[in-house]
C-alpha positions in Angstrom: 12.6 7.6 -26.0 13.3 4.0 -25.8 12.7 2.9 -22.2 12.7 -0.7 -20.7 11.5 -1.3 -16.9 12.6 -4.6 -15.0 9.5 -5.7 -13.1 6.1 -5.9 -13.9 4.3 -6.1 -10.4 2.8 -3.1 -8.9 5.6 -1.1 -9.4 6.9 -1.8 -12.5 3.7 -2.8 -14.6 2.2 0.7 -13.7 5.4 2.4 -14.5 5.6 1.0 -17.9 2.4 1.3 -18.8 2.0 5.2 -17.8 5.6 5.8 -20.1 3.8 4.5 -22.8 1.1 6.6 -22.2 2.9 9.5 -22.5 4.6 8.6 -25.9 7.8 6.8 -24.8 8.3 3.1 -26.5 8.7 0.7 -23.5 9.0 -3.0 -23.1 8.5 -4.5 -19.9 10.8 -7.1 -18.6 9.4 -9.8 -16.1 10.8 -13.5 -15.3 6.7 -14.5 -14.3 5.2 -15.8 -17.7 2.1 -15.5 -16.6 2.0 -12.0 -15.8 3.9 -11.3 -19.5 1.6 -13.3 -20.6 -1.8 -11.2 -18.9 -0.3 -8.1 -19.9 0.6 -8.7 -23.8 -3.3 -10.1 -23.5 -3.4 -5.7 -22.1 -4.5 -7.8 -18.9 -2.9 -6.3 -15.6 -2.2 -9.2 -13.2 -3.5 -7.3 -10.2 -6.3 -4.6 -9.7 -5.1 -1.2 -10.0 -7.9 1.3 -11.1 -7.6 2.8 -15.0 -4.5 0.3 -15.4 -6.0 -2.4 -17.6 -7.4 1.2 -19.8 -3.5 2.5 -20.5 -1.9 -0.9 -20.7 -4.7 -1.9 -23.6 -4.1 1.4 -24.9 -0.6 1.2 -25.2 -0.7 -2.7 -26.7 -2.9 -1.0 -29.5 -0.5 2.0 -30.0 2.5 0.0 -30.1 4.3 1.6 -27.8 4.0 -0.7 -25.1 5.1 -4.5 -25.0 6.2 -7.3 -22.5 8.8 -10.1 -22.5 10.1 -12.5 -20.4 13.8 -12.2 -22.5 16.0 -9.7 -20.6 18.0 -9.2 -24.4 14.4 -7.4 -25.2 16.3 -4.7 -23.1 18.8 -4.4 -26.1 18.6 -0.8 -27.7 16.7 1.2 -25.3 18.3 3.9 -23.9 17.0 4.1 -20.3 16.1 0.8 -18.2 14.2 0.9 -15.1 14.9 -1.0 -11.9 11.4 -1.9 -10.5 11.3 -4.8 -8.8 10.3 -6.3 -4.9 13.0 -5.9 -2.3 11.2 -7.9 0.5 12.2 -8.3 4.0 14.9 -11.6 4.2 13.4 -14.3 5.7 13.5 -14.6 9.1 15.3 -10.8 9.1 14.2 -7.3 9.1 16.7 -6.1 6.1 15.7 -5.7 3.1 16.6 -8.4 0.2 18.5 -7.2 -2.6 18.5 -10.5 -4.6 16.2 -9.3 -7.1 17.7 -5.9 -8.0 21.0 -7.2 -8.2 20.0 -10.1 -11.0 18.2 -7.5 -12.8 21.9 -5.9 -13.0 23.4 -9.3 -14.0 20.6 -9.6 -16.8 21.2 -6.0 -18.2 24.8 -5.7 -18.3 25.3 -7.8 -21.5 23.1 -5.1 -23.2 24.6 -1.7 -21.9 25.8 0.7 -24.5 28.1 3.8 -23.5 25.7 6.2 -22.8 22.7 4.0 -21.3 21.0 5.3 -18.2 20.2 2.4 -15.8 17.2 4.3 -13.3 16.6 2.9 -10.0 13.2 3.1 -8.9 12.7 0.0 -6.1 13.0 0.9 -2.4 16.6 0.3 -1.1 19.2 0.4 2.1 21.0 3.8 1.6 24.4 3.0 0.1 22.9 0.4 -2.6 22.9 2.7 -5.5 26.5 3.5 -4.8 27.5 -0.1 -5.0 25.8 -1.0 -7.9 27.3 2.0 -9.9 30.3 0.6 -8.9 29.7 -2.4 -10.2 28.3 -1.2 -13.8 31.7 0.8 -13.9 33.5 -2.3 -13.5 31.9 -3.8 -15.9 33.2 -1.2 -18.4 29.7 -0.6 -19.9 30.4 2.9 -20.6 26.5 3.6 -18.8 25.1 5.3 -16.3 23.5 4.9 -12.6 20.6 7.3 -11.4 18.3 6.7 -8.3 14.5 8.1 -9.0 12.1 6.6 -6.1 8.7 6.3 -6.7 6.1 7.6 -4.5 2.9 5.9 -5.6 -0.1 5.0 -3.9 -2.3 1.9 -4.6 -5.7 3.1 -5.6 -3.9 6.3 -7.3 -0.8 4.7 -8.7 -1.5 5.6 -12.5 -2.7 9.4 -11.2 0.1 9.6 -8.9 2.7 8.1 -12.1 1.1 10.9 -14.8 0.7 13.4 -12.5 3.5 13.0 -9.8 3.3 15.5 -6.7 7.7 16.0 -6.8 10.3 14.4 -8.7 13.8 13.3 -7.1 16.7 12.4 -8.9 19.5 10.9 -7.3 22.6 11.5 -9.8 26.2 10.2 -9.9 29.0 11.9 -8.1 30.7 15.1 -10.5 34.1 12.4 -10.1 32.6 9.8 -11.8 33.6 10.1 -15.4 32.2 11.7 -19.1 29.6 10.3 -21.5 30.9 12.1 -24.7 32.0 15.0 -22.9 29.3 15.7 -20.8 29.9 15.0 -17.1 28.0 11.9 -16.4 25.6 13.9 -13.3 24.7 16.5 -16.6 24.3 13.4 -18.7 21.9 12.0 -16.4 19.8 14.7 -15.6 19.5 15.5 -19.3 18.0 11.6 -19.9 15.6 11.9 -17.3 14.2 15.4 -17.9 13.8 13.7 -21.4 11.9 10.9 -19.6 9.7 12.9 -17.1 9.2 16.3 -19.5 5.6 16.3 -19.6 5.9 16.5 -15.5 8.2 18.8 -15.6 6.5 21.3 -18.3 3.6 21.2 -16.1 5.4 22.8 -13.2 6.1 19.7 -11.0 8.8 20.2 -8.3 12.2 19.0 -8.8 14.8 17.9 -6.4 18.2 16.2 -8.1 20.1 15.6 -5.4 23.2 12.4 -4.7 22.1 8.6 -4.8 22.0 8.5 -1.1 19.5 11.1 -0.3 17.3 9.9 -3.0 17.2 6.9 -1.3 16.5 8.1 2.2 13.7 10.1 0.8 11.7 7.1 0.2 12.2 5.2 3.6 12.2 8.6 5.3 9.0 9.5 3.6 7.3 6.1 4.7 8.8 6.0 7.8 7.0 9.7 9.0 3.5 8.3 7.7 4.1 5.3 9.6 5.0 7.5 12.6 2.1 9.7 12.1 -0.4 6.9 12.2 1.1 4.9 15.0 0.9 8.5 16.6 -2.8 8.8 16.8 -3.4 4.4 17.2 -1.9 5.4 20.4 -3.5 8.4 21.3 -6.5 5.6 20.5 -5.3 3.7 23.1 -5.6 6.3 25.4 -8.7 7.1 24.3 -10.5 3.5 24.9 -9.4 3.8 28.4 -10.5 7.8 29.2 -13.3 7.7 27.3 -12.0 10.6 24.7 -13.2 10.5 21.1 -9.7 10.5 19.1 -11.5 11.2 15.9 -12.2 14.8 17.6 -8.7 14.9 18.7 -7.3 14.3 15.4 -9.6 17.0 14.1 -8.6 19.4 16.5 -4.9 19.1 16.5 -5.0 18.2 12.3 -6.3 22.0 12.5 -2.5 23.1 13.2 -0.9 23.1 10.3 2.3 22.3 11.4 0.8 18.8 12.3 -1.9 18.1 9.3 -5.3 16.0 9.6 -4.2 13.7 6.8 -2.7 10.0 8.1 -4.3 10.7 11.8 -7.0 8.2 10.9 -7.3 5.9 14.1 -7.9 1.9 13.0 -6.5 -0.8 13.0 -3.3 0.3 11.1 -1.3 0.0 8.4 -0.3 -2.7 5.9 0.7 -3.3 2.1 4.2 -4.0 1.1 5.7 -1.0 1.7 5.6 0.7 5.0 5.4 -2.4 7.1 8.7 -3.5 5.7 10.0 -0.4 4.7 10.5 0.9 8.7 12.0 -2.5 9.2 14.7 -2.5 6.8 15.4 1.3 7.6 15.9 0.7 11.3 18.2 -2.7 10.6 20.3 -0.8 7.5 20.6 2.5 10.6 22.1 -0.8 12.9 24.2 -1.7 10.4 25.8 1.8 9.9 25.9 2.2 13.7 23.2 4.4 14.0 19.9 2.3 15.2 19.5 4.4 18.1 18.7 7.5 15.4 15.8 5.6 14.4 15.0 3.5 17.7 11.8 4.7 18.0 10.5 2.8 14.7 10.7 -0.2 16.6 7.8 1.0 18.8 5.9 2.6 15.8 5.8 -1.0 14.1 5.1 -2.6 17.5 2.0 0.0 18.0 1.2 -0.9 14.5 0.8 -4.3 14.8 -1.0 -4.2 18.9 -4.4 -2.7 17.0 -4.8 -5.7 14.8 -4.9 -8.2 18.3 -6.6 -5.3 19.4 -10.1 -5.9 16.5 -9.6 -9.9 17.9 -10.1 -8.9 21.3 -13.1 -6.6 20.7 -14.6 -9.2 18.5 -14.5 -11.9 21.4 -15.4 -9.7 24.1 -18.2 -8.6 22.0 -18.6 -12.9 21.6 -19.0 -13.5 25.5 -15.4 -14.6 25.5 -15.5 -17.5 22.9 -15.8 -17.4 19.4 -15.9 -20.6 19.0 -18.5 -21.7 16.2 -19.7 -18.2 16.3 -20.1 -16.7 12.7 -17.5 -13.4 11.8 -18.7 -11.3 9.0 -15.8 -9.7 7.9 -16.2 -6.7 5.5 -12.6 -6.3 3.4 -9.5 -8.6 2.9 -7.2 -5.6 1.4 -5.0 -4.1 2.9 -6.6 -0.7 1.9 -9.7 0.0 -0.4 -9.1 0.3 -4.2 -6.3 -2.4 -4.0 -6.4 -6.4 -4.2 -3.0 -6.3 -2.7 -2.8 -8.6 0.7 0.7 -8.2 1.5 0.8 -8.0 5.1 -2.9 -6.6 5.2 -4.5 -6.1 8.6 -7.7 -7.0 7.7 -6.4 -10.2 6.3 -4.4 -10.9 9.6 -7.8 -10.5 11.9 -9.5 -13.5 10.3 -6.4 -15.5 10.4 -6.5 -14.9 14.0 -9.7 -15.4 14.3 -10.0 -18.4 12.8 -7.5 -19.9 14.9 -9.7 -19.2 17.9 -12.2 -20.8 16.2 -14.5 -18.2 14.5 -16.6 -19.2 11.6 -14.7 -16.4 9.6 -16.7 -15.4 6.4 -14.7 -12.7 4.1 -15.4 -10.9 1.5 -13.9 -7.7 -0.5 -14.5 -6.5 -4.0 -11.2 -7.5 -5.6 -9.2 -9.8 -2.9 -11.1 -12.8 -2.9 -8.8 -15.0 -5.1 -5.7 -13.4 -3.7 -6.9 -14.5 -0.3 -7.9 -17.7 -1.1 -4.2 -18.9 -2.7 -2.7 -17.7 0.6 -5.2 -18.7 3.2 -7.5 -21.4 2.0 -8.9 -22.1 5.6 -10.7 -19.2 5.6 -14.8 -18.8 5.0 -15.3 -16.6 1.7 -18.3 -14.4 0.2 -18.7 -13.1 -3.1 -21.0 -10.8 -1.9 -21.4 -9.3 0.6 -25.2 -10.2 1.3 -23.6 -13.8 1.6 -20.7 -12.8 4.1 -23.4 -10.8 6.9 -26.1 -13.6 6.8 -26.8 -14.9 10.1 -23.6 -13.1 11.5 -23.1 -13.3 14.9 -21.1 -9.9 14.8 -20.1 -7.8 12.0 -15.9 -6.2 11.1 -15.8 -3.6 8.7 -11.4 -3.9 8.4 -11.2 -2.4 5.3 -13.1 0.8 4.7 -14.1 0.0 0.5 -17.1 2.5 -0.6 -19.6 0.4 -0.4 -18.7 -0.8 3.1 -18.6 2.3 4.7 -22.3 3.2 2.3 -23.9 0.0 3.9 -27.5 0.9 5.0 -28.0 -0.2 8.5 -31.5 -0.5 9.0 -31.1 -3.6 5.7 -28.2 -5.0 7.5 -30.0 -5.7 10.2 -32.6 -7.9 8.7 -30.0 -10.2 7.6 -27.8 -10.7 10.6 -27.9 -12.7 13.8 -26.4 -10.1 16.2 -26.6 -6.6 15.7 -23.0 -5.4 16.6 -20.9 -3.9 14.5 -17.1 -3.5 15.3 -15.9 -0.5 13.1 -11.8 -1.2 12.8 -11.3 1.8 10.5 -13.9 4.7 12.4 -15.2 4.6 9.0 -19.0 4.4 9.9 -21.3 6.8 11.2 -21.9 5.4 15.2 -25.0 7.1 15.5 -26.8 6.3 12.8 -25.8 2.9 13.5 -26.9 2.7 16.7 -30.6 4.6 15.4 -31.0 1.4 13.7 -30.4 -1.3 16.7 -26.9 -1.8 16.6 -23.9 -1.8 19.3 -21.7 0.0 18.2 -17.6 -0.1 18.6 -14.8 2.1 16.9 -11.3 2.2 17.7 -10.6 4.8 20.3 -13.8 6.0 19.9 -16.8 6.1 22.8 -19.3 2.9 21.7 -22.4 3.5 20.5 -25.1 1.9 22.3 -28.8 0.5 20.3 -30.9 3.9 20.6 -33.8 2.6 23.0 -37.3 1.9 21.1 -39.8 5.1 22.0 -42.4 3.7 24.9 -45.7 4.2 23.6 -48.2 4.3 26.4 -52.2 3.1 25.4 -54.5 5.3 24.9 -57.0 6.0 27.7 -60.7 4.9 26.5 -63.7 6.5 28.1 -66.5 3.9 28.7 -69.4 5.7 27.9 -72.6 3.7 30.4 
């Protein structure tokens, strides 16, 4: 098929790229030059493992191209909606400027028969509103809701090889394409789209627009729940003197509650779930129902207590001032595999920091340049042998491979104090502590230097 997908950022660049893969012809639509620009070059503008592999791949076949023209839209049959809905400044709802101009750019190029495919993260309602608006317009196409459910690190796994499909299809009311009810129609075009998925057994669930897009913010909104859930049982934890990564693994062991997302840290980040739960509990208030959802308030609240919560540990840990004191601080992410910074906690902890004064020093894999258009003020390391030299205290925020593989008896010898503030229980306390270190986790029992064995002398006999 001919597809075309608005948005080439983490969303949409992925999405285009893995349709192409599977032997659609796509073109990818983006106003940003530059990242048209990367891309043609089969350059992804962000770090997203196996991407730059099946968007060079595609450039080669043919299948795959970018523009910057929406009219490059013209002929294809189904056009993706994949672009940012960020919170509105200085509000919690989401802002709808960007999917609504994609709508103003496409419906020039609509044909009777077009299937416009939703796939950004929206108030319930919006798909309704903009089908309206396309039947206005008299285009003679289409609207369907499809919300992705990728994860950074795993987006082109989680795009090939998706773990359910929903379709959120028009109303049986809403009119004909060439006989065929327009719900058929669209189910037709996207079993068409997703058939390799669909041959290979994946779940299906085609349901209305507005359950499609609750399934998205519901989705993110339990996860954020879920890992709120055991930050606070952290808190409880630091003040009992409980382990919560035993707790998790003995309550994960019912399986009507899970082990996965009960990871005690420092929280959560990226730009999804942090602003996802917002706009969800301000679209609820705006339907009269924010007391349905009230208790999102508190998760996001929890959420964001655990990053001042790694500051405070660090300057306790400091004798109460940080000032001049050097921070090592291990990942800028907001989670490993990713370069994304939007709204990362790790990135949020030196920020803070610095402001109390902390020679911060960063580093992460990927991140670095990311984190030093948006916060310049900060220390950086390429490496991190650079970032732990002469640190006066050491923050693993975000738990990249090599991080949580560090060998502790090597880190030593290049640090100035041997503490090490684990903000995502990703190290091994004990073997920490073996080698010299203090050791704190988050609602975990701290770990103190493992005493050096007393060797008494030996008793000589003084032969006359």
């Amino acid at each position: 098929m001919r597809i075309s997908v608005f948005g080439c950022g983490y969303l949409g660049a992925v999405h285009a790229a893995c349709m192409a893969h599977l032997g659609h012809d796509v073109v990818g639509i983006d106003v940003d030059e530059s990242k048209v620009r990367a891309l043609s070059a089969g350059v992804a503008p962000f770090f997203e493992p196996n991407l730059d592999t099946i968007v060079r791949s595609g450039r080669e076949s043919g299948r795959l191209t970018f523009s910057a023209d929406p009219a490059a839209a013209a002929g294809a049959q189904v056009h993706f909606v994949a672009v940012g809905t960020p919170q509105r400044r200085g509000e919690d709802a989401a802002d709808l400027t960007y999917v609504h101009a994609v709508l103003d750019a496409l419906l020039p190029h609509l044909r009777p028969g077009d299937l416009v495919v939703g796939k950004s993260t929206v108030p319930v309602g919006t798909a309704a509103h903009l089908a309206q608006r396309i039947i206005e317009a008299g285009t003679g196409a289409v609207l369907a809701w499809n919300p992705e459910f990728l994860r950074e690190g795993y987006a082109v796994e989680d795009t090939l090889t998706p773990d359910r499909l929903v379709y959120g299809l028009p109303p049986d009311e809403q009119g004909k394409v060439d006989g065929t009810p327009a719900r058929q129609h669209a189910r037709a075009v996207l079993d068409d789209v997703y058939r390799s998925a669909l041959d290979a057994g994946t779940p299906l669930v085609a349901t209305d627009y507005a359950t499609a897009e609750l399934v998205k913010v519901a989705a993110n909104a339990f996860l954020a729940t879920k890992i709120s859930f055991i930050n606070a049982m952290a808190e409880i934890a630091e003040t009992t003197g409980a382990d919560v990564t035993s707790l998790a693994d003995a309550i994960g062991y019912d399986a009507r509650i899970g082990r996965r997302f009960l990871n005690a840290g420092i929280g959560f980040g990226g730009g999804c779930l942090p602003k996802d739960i917002r706009a969800f509990a301000a679209r609820a208030e705006e339907l009269g129902r924010g007391d349905s959802v009230g208790f999102l308030r508190e998760v996001d609240t929890i959420n964001m207590r655990r990053r001042q919560r790694v500051v405070d540990m660090v300057v306790d840990e400091l004798g109460g001032d940080v000032h001049g004191k050097k921070v090592a601080l291990l990942g800028l992410a907001f989670k490993p595999e990713s370069d994304d910074i939007r709204d990362s906690p790790a990135l949020d902890v030196a920020v803070r920091l610095k402001g109390l004064g902390a020679d911060v020093v960063a580093t992460d894999p990927h991140a670095i340049l990311n984190a030093i258009q948006q916060h310049p003020q900060l220390g950086f390391a390429t490496n991190t042998v650079d970032a732990l030299f002469a640190a006066d205290v050491l923050v693993l925020v975000t738990e990249w491979a090599e991080y949580r593989e560090l060998d502790p008896w090597r880190v030593a010898e290049l640090v100035h104090g041997k503490v090490v503030i684990d903000a995502r229980n990703a190290l091994d306390p004990a073997r920490w502590a073996e080698a010299g270190w203090r050791y704190r986790g988050m609602g975990r029992p701290d770990a103190e230097p493992a005493a050096r064995p007393v060797v008494e002398p030996l008793e000589v006999a003084v032969v006359a």
